[in-house]
Every structure is written in C-alpha cells, then in structure tokens.
N, C-alpha and C positions, 0 to 999 in steps of 0.2 A: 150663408152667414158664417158657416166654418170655413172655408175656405177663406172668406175676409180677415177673421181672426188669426188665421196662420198667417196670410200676410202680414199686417199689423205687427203683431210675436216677432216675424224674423227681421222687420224693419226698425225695432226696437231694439234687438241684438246687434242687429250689423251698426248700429249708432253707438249701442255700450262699447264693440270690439273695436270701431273707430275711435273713440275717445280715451280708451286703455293704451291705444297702441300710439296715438298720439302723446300719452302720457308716458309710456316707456321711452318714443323718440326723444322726448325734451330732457330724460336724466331727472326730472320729480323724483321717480318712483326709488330710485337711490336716495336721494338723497332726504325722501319722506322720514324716515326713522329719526336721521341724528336732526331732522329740526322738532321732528316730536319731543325728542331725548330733551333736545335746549329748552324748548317751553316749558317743562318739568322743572328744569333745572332754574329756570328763572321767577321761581317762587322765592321772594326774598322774607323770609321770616324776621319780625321784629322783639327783639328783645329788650324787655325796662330792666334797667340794675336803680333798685333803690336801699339809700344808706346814709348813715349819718354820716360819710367819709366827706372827704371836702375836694377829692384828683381822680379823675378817672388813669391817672399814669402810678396808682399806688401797685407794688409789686401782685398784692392779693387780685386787682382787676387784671392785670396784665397774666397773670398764673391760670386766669379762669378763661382771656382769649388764647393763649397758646392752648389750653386743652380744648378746646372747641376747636382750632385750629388742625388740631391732629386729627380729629375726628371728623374733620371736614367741613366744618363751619367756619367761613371767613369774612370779618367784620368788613362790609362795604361790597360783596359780592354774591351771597345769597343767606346774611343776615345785617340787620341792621341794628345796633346795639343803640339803648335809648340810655343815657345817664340822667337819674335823679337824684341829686347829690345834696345833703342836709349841712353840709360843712360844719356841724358838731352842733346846730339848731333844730332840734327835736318837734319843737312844735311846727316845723316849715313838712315833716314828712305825710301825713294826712293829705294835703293838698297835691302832693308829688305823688300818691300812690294814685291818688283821682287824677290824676292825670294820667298817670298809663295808661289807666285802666282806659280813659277816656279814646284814646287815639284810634283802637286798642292795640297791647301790645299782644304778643302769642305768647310770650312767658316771660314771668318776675324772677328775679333773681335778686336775695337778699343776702347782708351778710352781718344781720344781728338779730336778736329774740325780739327785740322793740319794731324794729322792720317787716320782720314777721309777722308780726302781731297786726300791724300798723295796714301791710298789705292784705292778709287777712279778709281785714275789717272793708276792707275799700271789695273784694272780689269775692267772692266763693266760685265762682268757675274759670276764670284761669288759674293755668294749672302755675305752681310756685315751689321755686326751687331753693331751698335755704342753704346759705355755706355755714350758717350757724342758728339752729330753729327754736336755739334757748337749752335750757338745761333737763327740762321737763317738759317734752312737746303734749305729755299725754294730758298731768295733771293739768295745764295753760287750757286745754282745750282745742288744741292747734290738728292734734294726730288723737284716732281712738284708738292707736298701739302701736310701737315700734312697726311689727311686723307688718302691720294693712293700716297704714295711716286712713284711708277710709274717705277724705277730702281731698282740695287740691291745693298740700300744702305735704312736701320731701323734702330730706335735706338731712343734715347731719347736728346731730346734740351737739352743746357744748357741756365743758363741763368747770363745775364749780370748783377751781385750784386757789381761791383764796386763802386756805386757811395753810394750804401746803405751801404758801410764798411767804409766807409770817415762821414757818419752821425753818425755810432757806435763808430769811434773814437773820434769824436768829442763832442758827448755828454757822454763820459766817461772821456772825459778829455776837461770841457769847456773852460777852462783857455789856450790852445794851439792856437797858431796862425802863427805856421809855419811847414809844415810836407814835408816828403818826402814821394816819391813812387817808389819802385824797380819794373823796368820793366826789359822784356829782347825782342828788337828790332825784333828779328825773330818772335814773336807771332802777333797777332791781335791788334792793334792800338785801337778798341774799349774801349778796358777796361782803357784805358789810358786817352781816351777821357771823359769817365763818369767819370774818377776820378779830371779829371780837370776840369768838369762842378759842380762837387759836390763842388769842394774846393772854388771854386769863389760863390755857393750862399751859403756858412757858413761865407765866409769873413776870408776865409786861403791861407797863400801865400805858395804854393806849388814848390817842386822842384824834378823834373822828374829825378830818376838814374839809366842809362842805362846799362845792364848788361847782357852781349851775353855770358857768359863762367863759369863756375866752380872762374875759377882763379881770376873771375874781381869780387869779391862778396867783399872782403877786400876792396880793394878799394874802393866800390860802398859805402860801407860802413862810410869811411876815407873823400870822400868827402860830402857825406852827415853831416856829423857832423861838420864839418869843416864848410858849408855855414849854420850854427845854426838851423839845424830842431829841432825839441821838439818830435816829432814822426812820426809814421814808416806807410806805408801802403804796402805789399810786392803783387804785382799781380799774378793773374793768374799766372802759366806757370809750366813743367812740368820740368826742369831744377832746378828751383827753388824749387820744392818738391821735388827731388833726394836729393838737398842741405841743405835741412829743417834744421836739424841735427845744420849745421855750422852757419846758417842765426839767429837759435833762439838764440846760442851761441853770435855771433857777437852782435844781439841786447841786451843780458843781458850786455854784455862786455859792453858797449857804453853806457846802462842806458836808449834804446831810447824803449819807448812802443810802439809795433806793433798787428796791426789786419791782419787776412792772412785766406785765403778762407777754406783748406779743416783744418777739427778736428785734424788729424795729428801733426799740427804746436802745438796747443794748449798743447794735448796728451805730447808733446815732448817739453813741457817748454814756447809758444808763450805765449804770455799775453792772446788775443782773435782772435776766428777764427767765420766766419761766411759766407756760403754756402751749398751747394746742398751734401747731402749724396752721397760721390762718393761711397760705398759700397752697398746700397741700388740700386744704378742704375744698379751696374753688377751683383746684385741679379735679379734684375728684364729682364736680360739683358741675362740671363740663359735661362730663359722660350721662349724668340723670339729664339736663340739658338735653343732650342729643338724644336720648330713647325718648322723652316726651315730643319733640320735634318730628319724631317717627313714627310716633300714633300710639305709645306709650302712656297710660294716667299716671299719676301720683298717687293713685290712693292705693295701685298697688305697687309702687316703689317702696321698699322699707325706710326708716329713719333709723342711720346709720351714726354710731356713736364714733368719734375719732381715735385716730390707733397711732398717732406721735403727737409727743409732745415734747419741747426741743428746752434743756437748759443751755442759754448763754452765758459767758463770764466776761468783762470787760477788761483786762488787766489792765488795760493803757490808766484808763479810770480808777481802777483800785489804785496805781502808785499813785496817781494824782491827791487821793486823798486822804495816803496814807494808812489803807486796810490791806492788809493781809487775806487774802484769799486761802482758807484751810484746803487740805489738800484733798480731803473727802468730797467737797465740793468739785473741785476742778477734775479728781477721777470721774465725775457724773456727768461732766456739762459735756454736749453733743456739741460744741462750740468754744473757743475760748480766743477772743480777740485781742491778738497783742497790740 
C-alpha cells in the first residue's frame, strides 16, 4: 500500500511539473502579473456630483476633474462621473440624491450646504465629499467636529462674507444710502441676516428682494428700483449663479452697482465679486476624493475651513456706470479686470 502511494504522489508531480513547464513554454507565466495588474486596474469607480448648478462644463466641475485627473482619476477610464444637476430647482434635488444613491454610486460629491444636507439625508453610508458643507457642519448636524467628522460626510466649510460685501460696497460707494439685496427664500436666512446687521451699522436702509425662480429675477429687479435703491447686493445661492448671465445684465440695464460672491459674476460683467474660491475647493476636494477611493473614511478626514478668498474689480463695468473705483479697493483686489 505504501509503495502504491509513492506512485500515485510522483504521478501527481510529474503532471504538476508538466503543466508548469507547459505553462512557462506558452509565455502565461510572463505575462500573468501585468494581466493581474489590468484587472485591478479596470475597476472603474462611479462618482454622483449633485448640485443646484445647471453645466457640468462650469469651471468649479472642470477644477475638480483636473484634480482628480492629476491624482490619477480619469473621467471615462477608471471612473465614471455621474451628473445630477438641479439647474437652480431645489425641490428636483431629493429625487437626484435617490437616485445616486440608487445605482449606487461609490462617492457623492457636492458643492453646496443645501446639497449636503439633501444628500445626507438620501445616504448615511456612502461616503460624501462636500466642496462646500455649509458654514457650520457641526451645529447643522452634518460633522460631530471639524477634526473627526464622525460620519460619511468631509469637505470644506464655507464661510458666511455677507456682511463683509455690504462694507465692500459701501466703501466703494460712500455716498449710498439705500441698497437692495436679492435673496432667494429656499437658501439659508443667515446670509440675509448679516446682511441686515451690516446695513444697520453703516447707517443703510436696506431692502430685501425675494426671488424663488428663474422668472422672478425681472421683477425682483422692477421693484427694486422702483423703491429707490442706489445699489445691489445679490446673495449667495445657486440659482442665482445658473442666472449670473441675466442678473449682470439686468443690473447694467437699471444702472444699479452690484457686489456678488463667486468671480464668475465679475468675469461676466458684475461690477465686484468677493468670496471663497469655489474652484480652488473642488481642487482640493479631488484629493479627499482620491484617499476615500483608496480605502480612506470620512469620518476620519477633517472638515477643512477655506484659505483664499479672491476680491474682483471690474473696471470695464465701473466706467460703464460711471463709479469710481477708490483706490483702497483696487490695492486689495486679487483681480482687477480691465
């Protein structure tokens, strides 16, 4: 019986060393590694961007594929980027976040507090990557602290500069003593509220115009001038950047100088814009990307506060409307578009 068993044993070998050596004749054994290496490599991760924006071609998405890009993420090759775009329709976002969620993606990527919030609500286990996770992630509920958000929701604060675009406007233009501010009722009350605390210590009588839609922006406009403002302060909101375009138009039309948050407005004819580099956040907003991609959580990624904020000046637009740009101003602005 032992003697059968040794046969057996080296009848089983001499078949393994035949089929090794047949293996090495063919050139597999070379080439086994780089097709293991490829099958690794063709895991294509899927990413949701959800946002009230209305282009996935806006600079801010484009800012967040080239960072991903550099890190070795490339859209169509081993990720595949999902757009759910709200085109400044807030109530459409809820069904867009169920719907990532649904497919599923591997990671959300937002780029507003409302978004955040929205997606949030739709996931608690994908992990969520904010270019803007609102002004207060902790008090919101979103992070249980900057440093160990705790959940699956990273990203970077913004921060609340309304009251400091009412002192831009007001010492570009000292002679003003009555302005408006386009709000639109679906966002955040915050910004609304610093802008009304700003106006009362410059000694400006302020008048709040409510703007929930595309459509109401004419209007919003018609009664503003109507109740005598001298100028513009146009909030936050991501509606109102879809609308830039028309808003900067309306205000040359009417004559009224406005200050407005992202570069954009400025870029596109605003008089002055003054805020947080939304392109520089979904640069940086790539790289959390990439470490959660790599087996990284969120909950131990910090929520990171923003470190530029960029003033524009428009001069073509001031001559246009005959302001004078003080000079204090223009030694500040990280920008000044002739």
């Amino acid at each position: 019986m032992k003697t059968g068993n040794r046969g057996g044993q080296r009848r089983r070998r001499d078949l393994l060393e035949l089929s090794a050596a047949a293996f090495l004749a063919s050139g597999a054994a070379a080439t086994w590694p780089i097709a293991a290496r490829a099958q690794q490599l063709a895991k294509v991760f899927r990413i949701g961007i959800l946002s009230p924006a209305g282009s996935p071609s806006t600079k801010a998405f484009g800012a967040l594929r080239e960072g991903l890009r550099a890190l070795g993420y490339i859209d169509g090759v081993n990720i595949a980027i999902e757009y759910r775009l709200a085109a400044g329709d807030y109530d459409r976002l809820p069904a867009m976040a169920a719907d990532l969620v649904g497919l599923p993606v591997d990671l959300i990527v937002t780029d507003s507090g409302i978004a955040t919030q929205i997606a949030q609500q739709a996931t608690r286990t994908i992990p969520i990557v904010a270019a803007t996770i609102g002004e207060d992630p902790v008090g919101a509920g979103r992070a249980a602290s900057l440093a160990h958000p705790g959940g699956n929701v990273t990203g970077f604060t913004g921060f609340n500069l309304a009251g400091k675009r009412v002192e831009l406007l007001k010492e570009t233009l000292p002679e003003v003593s009555r302005i408006a501010a386009l709000w639109n009722p679906a966002m955040r009350m915050s910004s609304l509220q610093a802008t009304e605390e700003a106006a009362r210590a410059l000694s400006l009588q302020l008048r709040p115009i409510a703007v929930a839609a595309p459509d109401e922006i004419p209007t919003g406009f018609e009664a503003a001038v109507a109740s005598g403002v001298e100028a513009l302060v146009v909030l936050p909101d991501g509606m109102f950047w879809n609308e830039r375009i028309r808003i900067v138009a309306l205000a040359a039309q009417y004559r009224l100088p406005a200050i407005y948050e992202e570069r954009e407005y400025a870029n596109d004819g605003g008089l002055i814009s003054y805020g947080r580099n939304v392109s520089e956040n979904f640069r940086q907003a790539a790289g959390y990307v990439a470490r959660i991609l790599k087996g990284a959580k969120p909950s131990d990624l910090p929520v990171q506060r923003p470190t530029r904020f960029d003033l524009v000046v428009n001069l073509k637009t001031a001559r246009a409307l005959g302001v004078t740009i003080p000079e204090s101003i223009l030694a500040r602005a990280d920008e000044v578009i002739e």
